[in-house]
C-alpha positions in Angstrom: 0.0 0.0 0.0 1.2 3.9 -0.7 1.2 6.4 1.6 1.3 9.9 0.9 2.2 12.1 3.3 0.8 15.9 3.7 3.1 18.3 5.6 1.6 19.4 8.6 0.6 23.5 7.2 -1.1 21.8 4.0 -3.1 19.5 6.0 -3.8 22.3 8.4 -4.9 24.5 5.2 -7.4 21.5 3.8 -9.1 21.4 7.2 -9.0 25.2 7.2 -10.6 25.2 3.5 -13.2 23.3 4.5 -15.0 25.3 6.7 -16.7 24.9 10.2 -19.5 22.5 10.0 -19.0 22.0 6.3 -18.4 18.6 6.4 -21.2 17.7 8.7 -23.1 18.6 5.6 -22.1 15.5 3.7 -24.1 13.3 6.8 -27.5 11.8 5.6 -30.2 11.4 7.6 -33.4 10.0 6.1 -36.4 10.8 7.7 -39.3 7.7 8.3 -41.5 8.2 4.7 -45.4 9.9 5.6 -44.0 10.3 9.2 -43.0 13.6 10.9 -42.1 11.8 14.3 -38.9 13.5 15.0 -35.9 10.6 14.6 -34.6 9.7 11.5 -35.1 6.2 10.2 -31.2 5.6 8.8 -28.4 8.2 8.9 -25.4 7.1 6.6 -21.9 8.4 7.6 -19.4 8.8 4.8 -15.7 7.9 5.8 -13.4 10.6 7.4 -15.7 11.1 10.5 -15.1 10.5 14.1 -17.6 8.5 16.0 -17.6 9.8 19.5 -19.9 7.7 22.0 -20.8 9.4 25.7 -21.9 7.0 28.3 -25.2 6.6 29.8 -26.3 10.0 31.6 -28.9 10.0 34.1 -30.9 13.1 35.2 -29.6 15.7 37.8 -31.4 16.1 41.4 -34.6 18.5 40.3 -35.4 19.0 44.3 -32.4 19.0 46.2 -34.8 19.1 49.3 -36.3 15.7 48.9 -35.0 12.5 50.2 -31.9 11.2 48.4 -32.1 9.2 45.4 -36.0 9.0 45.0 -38.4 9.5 42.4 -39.3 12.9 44.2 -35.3 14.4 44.0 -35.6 13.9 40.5 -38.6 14.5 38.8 -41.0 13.1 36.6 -40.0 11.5 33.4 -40.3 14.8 31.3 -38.3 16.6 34.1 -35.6 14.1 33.8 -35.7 13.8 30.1 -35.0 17.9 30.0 -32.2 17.4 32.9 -30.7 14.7 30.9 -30.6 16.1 27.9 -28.8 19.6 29.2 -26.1 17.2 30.6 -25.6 15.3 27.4 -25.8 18.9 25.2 -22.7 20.3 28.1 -20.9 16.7 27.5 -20.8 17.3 24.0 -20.0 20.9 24.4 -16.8 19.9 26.4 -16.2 17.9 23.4 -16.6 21.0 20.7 -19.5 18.7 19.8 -23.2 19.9 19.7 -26.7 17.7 19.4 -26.8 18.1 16.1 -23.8 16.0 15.7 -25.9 13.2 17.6 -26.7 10.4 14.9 -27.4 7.6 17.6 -29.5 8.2 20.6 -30.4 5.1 23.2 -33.4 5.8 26.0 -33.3 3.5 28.9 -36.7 4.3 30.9 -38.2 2.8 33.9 -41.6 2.0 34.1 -43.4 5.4 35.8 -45.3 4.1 39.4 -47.8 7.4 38.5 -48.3 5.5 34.9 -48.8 2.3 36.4 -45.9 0.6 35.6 -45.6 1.9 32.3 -43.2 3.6 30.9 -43.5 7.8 30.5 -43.3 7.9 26.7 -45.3 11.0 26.3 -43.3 12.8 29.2 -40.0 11.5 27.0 -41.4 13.1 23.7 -42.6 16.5 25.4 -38.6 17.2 26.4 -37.1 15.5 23.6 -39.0 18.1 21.1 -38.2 21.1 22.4 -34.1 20.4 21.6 -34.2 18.1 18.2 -36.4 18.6 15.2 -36.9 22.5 16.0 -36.0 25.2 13.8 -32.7 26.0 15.2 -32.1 22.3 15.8 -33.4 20.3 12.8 -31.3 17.2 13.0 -32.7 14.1 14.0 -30.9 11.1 14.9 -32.0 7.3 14.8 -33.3 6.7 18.2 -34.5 3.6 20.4 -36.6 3.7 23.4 -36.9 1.0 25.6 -38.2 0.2 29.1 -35.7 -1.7 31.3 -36.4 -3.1 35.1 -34.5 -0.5 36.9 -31.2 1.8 36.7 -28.8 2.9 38.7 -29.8 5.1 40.8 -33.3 4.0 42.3 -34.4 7.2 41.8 -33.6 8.0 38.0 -36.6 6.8 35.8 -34.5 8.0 32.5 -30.9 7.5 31.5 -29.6 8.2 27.5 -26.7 7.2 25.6 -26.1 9.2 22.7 -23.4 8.9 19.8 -22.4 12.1 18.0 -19.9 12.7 14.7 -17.2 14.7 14.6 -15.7 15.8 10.9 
């Protein structure tokens, strides 16, 4: 195999040249045909990207006043969606990453004892529109929900795992 090798100023130039955000441009993301749920049903990624994967993140205490580690320190499942999210969005910021660089998003919730067991789907949705598929935040990543036995923390009801691209 052949290797070329770029000097370091000409390879800084090409990246220069190419713009922020540029080549996030090249990412597809199909929506789901007649749908306008907000995920995207396949996303291809063309070579020359990153994959960055954050761990699980769980929700932050909404009522620091309640006792530790229960449903009532953290919220309901749309409260802990939105907490959730903001620490994924900061995770990614750290990582000069934003959520519309997330192609891959995994939702582990717990069924809700106010839904009977069930899990908060609607309460999910209600946080998760307000950052992806809005105007200044159009880009949708493939998605699976799921509800799971329990989590970590006896208290968190919602925990996401996202995967974002860097160019």
């Amino acid at each position: 195999m052949r290797q070329t090798v770029i000097p370091g100023s000409l390879a800084l130039a090409l990246v220069l040249t190419a713009g922020p955000g540029r080549a996030a441009e090249d990412i597809v993301r199909h929506p789901i045909p007649g749908s306008d749920f907000p995920i995207s049903e396949a996303i291809e990624v063309p070579a020359g990207h990153a994959t960055v994967y954050l761990s699980g993140f769980g929700p932050a205490v909404a009522d620091p006043k309640a006792e530790k580690n229960t449903l009532a320190a953290f919220g309901d499942t749309r409260t802990q969606t939105a907490s959730t999210l903001a620490s994924i969005e900061a995770a990614l910021k750290r990582r000069n990453l934003s959520l519309r660089d997330v192609v891959k998003m995994t939702v582990f919730l717990v069924g809700d004892p106010a839904k009977g067991g069930r899990m908060d789907f609607a309460g999910l949705m209600e946080a998760y529109r307000e950052r992806f598929g809005t105007p200044s935040q159009p880009n949708l990543p493939v998605r699976s929900a799921l509800q799971v036995a329990a989590l970590a923390n006896p208290g968190w009801l919602v925990e996401i795992e996202v995967t974002a691209i860097r160019p």
